[in-house]
C-alpha positions, 0 to 999 in steps of 0.5 A: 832752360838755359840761354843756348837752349833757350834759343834754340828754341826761339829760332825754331819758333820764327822758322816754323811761322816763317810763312804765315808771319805776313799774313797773320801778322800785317795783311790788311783784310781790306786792301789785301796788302801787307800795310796793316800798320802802316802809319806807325811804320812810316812813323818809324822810318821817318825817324830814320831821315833816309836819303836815296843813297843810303845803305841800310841794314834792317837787323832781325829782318824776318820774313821783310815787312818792311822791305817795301817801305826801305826800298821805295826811299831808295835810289839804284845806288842805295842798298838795303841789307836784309839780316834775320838768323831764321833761314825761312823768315830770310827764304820767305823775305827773299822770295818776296823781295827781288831786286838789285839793290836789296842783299840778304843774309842770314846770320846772328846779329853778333856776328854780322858779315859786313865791313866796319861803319858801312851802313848809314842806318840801322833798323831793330824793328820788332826783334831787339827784346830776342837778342839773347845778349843785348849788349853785344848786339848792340856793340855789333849793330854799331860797329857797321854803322857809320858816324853820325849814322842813326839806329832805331829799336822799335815795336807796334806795342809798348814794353808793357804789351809787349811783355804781355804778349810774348807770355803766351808763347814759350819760346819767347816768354821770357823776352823782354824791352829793357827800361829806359834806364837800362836801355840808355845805359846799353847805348852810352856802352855801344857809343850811341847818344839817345835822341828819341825815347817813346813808350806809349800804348800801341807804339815804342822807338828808341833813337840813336845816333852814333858818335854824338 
C-alpha cells in the first residue's frame, strides 16, 4: 500500500471510531469522566509551562481529550486551537467543547491555516507516530510557534508498546515513534533544541523549545 493510500485508510480508521475514542479509550469506570489517565496528563502539560494567556494549538486533536486540561489553565484572553484531519474526531471534540476561547480546525497538520509564530504552544499528543512525513510536519508545527515557545510529542506508552499496539490494526500498523536519534536529528531540522527525552514503559514525551 502506498503512502496516499495508506492514509486514506488511517483517516478512514479515526472517523469511524470518532464517537467511541472517548469512551473506549479515557472514560474512568469509577468517576464516569473522561481522567482515565489523568496523572500522566497532567504530567505532560506541566512540561509545557502554561501561562493563562497563552494560545495553543493541540495538533491531531481527536476527538479533545485534553481539552479540558488546556482550558481550565486559561484566561478569557488565552485561546486554544483545536486541529485534527478527521472531521468526526473535530465534530465530536467541538460538541463537547463550547466555548469562546477554544477554535477548531480541520485540517492536515502540514498545512496548518494559522499565521506565522502565533502560537505560544504546541501539543502532539497521541498522534505524531500518524504524520505520514514527520519532517514536514514539524517543519509545520514550528512555523506557527513563537520563539522560545515549547512543542511536546507525547504518548501514555513508550516507542516500544506502542508499536505493539498499533500491529493490531491495519491501518496503523506500520505507524511508528522515531528513535531518539532520529528524533533529535528531525527537531535540530525544524529548529527546535530538545530539552526533555522520556521513554519509559507506560510514558513518552519529547520537549522542545524553539529558537534555542
Amino acid at each position: 500500500m502506498d503512502r496516499i493510500q495508506q492514509d486514506i485508510e488511517r483517516k478512514r480508521f479515526f472517523n469511524k471510531r470518532a464517537e467511541t475514542w472517548l469512551d473506549k479509550l479515557y472514560k474512568n469506570p469509577e468517576t464516569g469522566n473522561y481522567d482515565r489517565y489523568s496523572d500522566k496528563i497532567e504530567r505532560i502539560i506541566q512540561s509545557l509551562d502554561l501561562h493563562p494567556n497563552h494560545t495553543i494549538l493541540d495538533a491531531g486533536c481527536g476527538s479533545g481529550v485534553l481539552a479540558p486540561y488546556l482550558l481550565k489553565r486559561l484566561s478569557h484572553k488565552g485561546h486554544l486551537y483545536e486541529l485534527d484531519y478527521a472531521e468526526e474526531m473535530i465534530k465530536v471534540n467541538q460538541s463537547l467543547h463550547p466555548g469562546d476561547n477554544i477554535s477548531f480546525i480541520c485540517s492536515q497538520v502540514t498545512d496548518i491555516p494559522l499565521w506565522d509564530n502565533h502560537c505560544d504552544r504546541v501539543i502532539c499528543f497521541a498522534c505524531f507516530p500518524h504524520f505520514p512525513d514527520k519532517a514536514q510536519a514539524l517543519e509545520s508545527l514550528v512555523r506557527v510557534l513563537k520563539p522560545g515557545g515549547l512543542l511536546v510529542i507525547a504518548h501514555l506508552m513508550s516507542s516500544k508498546e506502542l508499536a505493539t499496539h498499533h500491529k493490531t490494526e491495519s491501518a496503523v500498523s506500520n505507524d511508528r515513534l522515531p528513535d531518539r536519534s532520529e528524533m533529535e536529528a528531525l527537531f535540530a531540522g525544524a529548529g527546535l533544541t530538545m530539552a526533555e527525552f522520556t521513554d519509559t514503559p507506560g510514558f513518552h514525551s519529547i520537549l522542545g523549545r524553539y529558537g534555542g
